[in-house]
C-alpha positions in Angstrom: -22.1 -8.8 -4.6 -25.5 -8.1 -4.0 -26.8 -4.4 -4.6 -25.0 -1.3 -6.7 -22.4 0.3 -5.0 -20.3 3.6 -4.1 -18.1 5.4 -2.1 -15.0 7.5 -1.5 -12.1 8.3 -0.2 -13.1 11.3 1.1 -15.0 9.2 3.8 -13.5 6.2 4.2 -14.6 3.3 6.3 -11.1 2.8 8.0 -8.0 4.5 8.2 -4.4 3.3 9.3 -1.5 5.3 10.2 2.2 3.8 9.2 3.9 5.7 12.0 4.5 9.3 10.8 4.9 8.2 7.3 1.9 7.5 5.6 -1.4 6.2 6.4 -3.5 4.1 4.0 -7.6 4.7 3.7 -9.5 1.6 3.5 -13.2 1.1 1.5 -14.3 -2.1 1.9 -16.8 -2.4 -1.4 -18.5 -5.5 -3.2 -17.0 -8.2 -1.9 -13.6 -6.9 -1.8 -11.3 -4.3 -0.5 -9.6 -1.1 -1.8 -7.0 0.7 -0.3 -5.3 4.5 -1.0 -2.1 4.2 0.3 -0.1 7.5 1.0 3.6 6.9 1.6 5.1 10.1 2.8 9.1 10.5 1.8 11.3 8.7 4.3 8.8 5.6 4.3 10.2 2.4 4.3 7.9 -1.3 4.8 10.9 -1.9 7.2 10.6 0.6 9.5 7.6 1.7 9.6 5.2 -1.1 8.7 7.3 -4.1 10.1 6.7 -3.5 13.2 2.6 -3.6 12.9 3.2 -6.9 10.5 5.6 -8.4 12.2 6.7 -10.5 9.8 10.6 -9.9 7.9 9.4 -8.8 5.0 5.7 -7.6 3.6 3.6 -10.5 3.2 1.1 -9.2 0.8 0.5 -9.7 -2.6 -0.5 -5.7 -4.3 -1.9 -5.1 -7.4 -1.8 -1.9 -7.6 -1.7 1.9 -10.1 0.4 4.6 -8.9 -1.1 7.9 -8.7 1.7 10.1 -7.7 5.8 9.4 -6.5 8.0 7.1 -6.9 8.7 4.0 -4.9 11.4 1.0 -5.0 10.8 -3.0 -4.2 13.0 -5.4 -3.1 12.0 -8.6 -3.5 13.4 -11.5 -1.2 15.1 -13.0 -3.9 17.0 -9.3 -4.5 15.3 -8.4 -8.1 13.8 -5.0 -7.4 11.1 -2.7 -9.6 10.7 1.0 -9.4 7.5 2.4 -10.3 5.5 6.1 -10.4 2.5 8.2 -11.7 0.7 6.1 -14.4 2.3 2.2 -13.6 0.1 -0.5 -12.8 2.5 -3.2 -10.7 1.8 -6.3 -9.3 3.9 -7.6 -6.2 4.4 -10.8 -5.1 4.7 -11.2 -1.3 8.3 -11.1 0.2 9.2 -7.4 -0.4 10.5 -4.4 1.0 9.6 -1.1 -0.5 10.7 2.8 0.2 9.9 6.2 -1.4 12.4 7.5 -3.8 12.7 11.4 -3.8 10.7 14.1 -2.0 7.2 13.3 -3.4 4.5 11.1 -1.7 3.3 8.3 -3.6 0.0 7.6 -3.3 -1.1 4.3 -4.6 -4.8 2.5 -5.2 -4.1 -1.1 -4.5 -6.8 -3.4 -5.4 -5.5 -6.9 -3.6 -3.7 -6.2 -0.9 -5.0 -4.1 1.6 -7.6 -6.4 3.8 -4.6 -6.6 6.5 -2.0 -4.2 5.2 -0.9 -2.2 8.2 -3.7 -3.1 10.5 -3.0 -3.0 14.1 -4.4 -6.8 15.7 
Protein backbone atom coordinates (compact mmCIF):
# COMPACT_ATOMS: atom_id res chain seq x y z
CA UNK A 1 0.00 0.00 0.00
CA UNK A 2 1.37 3.16 -1.09
CA UNK A 3 -0.87 6.36 -0.55
CA UNK A 4 -4.09 6.96 1.88
CA UNK A 5 -7.06 5.64 0.66
CA UNK A 6 -11.11 5.76 0.27
CA UNK A 7 -14.01 4.85 -1.39
CA UNK A 8 -17.60 3.55 -1.36
CA UNK A 9 -20.09 1.48 -2.19
CA UNK A 10 -22.04 3.91 -3.56
CA UNK A 11 -19.54 3.97 -6.56
CA UNK A 12 -18.06 0.99 -6.88
CA UNK A 13 -15.34 -0.05 -9.20
CA UNK A 14 -17.09 -3.33 -10.40
CA UNK A 15 -20.26 -4.85 -10.01
CA UNK A 16 -21.55 -8.61 -10.59
CA UNK A 17 -24.94 -9.85 -10.95
CA UNK A 18 -25.74 -13.61 -9.46
CA UNK A 19 -28.52 -14.12 -11.89
CA UNK A 20 -31.68 -12.35 -10.52
CA UNK A 21 -30.59 -12.97 -6.99
CA UNK A 22 -28.13 -10.81 -5.79
CA UNK A 23 -25.27 -8.96 -7.13
CA UNK A 24 -22.05 -8.32 -5.18
CA UNK A 25 -20.15 -4.63 -5.48
CA UNK A 26 -16.52 -4.88 -5.66
CA UNK A 27 -13.79 -1.95 -4.34
CA UNK A 28 -10.61 -2.99 -5.01
CA UNK A 29 -8.54 -0.84 -2.15
CA UNK A 30 -4.84 -1.07 -0.73
CA UNK A 31 -3.66 -4.00 -1.87
CA UNK A 32 -6.70 -5.97 -1.40
CA UNK A 33 -10.26 -6.47 -2.21
CA UNK A 34 -13.65 -5.84 -0.58
CA UNK A 35 -16.76 -7.01 -1.60
CA UNK A 36 -20.79 -6.08 -0.55
CA UNK A 37 -22.55 -8.98 -1.31
CA UNK A 38 -26.47 -8.74 -1.54
CA UNK A 39 -28.09 -12.14 -1.62
CA UNK A 40 -31.68 -11.61 -2.45
CA UNK A 41 -34.21 -14.43 -0.86
CA UNK A 42 -34.32 -17.61 -3.12
CA UNK A 43 -30.45 -17.35 -3.60
CA UNK A 44 -28.62 -20.33 -3.44
CA UNK A 45 -24.36 -20.68 -4.41
CA UNK A 46 -25.82 -23.75 -6.38
CA UNK A 47 -27.97 -22.30 -8.65
CA UNK A 48 -27.12 -19.19 -9.09
CA UNK A 49 -23.39 -18.85 -8.74
CA UNK A 50 -22.30 -22.42 -9.93
CA UNK A 51 -22.85 -21.89 -13.06
CA UNK A 52 -20.32 -18.61 -13.36
CA UNK A 53 -17.73 -20.80 -11.01
CA UNK A 54 -18.11 -23.82 -12.39
CA UNK A 55 -16.76 -25.69 -9.89
CA UNK A 56 -19.27 -28.22 -7.39
CA UNK A 57 -19.15 -26.30 -4.68
CA UNK A 58 -17.82 -22.50 -3.81
CA UNK A 59 -14.16 -22.46 -3.89
CA UNK A 60 -13.57 -19.43 -1.80
CA UNK A 61 -12.39 -18.93 1.40
CA UNK A 62 -14.86 -15.66 3.11
CA UNK A 63 -14.15 -13.80 5.95
CA UNK A 64 -16.79 -11.97 6.26
CA UNK A 65 -19.66 -9.55 8.90
CA UNK A 66 -23.19 -9.86 8.13
CA UNK A 67 -25.02 -6.68 7.80
CA UNK A 68 -28.52 -7.82 7.32
CA UNK A 69 -30.43 -11.60 6.76
CA UNK A 70 -29.84 -14.73 7.42
CA UNK A 71 -27.89 -17.27 5.39
CA UNK A 72 -27.02 -21.18 5.82
CA UNK A 73 -23.61 -23.12 4.85
CA UNK A 74 -23.06 -26.41 4.03
CA UNK A 75 -19.73 -27.41 4.09
CA UNK A 76 -18.53 -30.46 1.94
CA UNK A 77 -17.96 -32.48 4.83
CA UNK A 78 -21.94 -31.76 5.86
CA UNK A 79 -21.29 -29.53 9.12
CA UNK A 80 -23.27 -26.43 8.32
CA UNK A 81 -23.35 -22.68 10.18
CA UNK A 82 -26.17 -20.17 10.12
CA UNK A 83 -25.30 -16.72 10.53
CA UNK A 84 -27.15 -12.86 10.46
CA UNK A 85 -26.94 -9.11 11.33
CA UNK A 86 -23.98 -8.63 13.67
CA UNK A 87 -21.77 -12.26 12.96
CA UNK A 88 -18.44 -12.20 11.77
CA UNK A 89 -17.83 -15.90 9.97
CA UNK A 90 -15.11 -17.28 8.42
CA UNK A 91 -15.68 -20.04 5.55
CA UNK A 92 -13.42 -22.41 4.44
CA UNK A 93 -13.72 -23.33 0.72
CA UNK A 94 -16.12 -26.29 -0.19
CA UNK A 95 -19.52 -24.80 0.68
CA UNK A 96 -22.83 -24.23 -0.43
CA UNK A 97 -24.80 -21.40 1.00
CA UNK A 98 -28.71 -20.14 0.70
CA UNK A 99 -30.84 -17.24 2.24
CA UNK A 100 -33.03 -18.27 5.03
CA UNK A 101 -36.38 -16.27 5.21
CA UNK A 102 -37.63 -13.25 3.26
CA UNK A 103 -34.85 -10.77 4.12
CA UNK A 104 -31.70 -10.02 1.86
CA UNK A 105 -28.51 -10.56 3.46
CA UNK A 106 -26.06 -8.37 2.65
CA UNK A 107 -22.57 -9.25 3.66
CA UNK A 108 -18.96 -7.20 3.59
CA UNK A 109 -16.49 -10.01 2.89
CA UNK A 110 -13.00 -9.10 3.31
CA UNK A 111 -11.11 -12.37 1.65
CA UNK A 112 -13.03 -13.65 -0.72
CA UNK A 113 -14.30 -11.61 -3.39
CA UNK A 114 -11.22 -11.13 -5.96
CA UNK A 115 -13.04 -13.91 -8.25
CA UNK A 116 -16.37 -14.52 -6.43
CA UNK A 117 -18.90 -14.48 -9.19
CA UNK A 118 -16.91 -13.04 -11.90
CA UNK A 119 -17.85 -13.90 -15.33
CA UNK A 120 -14.08 -15.19 -17.31
Amino acid sequence: MERLEKKRFDSPDEVRPMADKGRVDILNIGDGVVGRATFEPGWRWSEHVKPIAGTESCQAAHLGYVLSGHQMVVMDDGSELEFGPGDVVALPPGHDGWVVGDEPCVVLDFAGMAQYAKAT
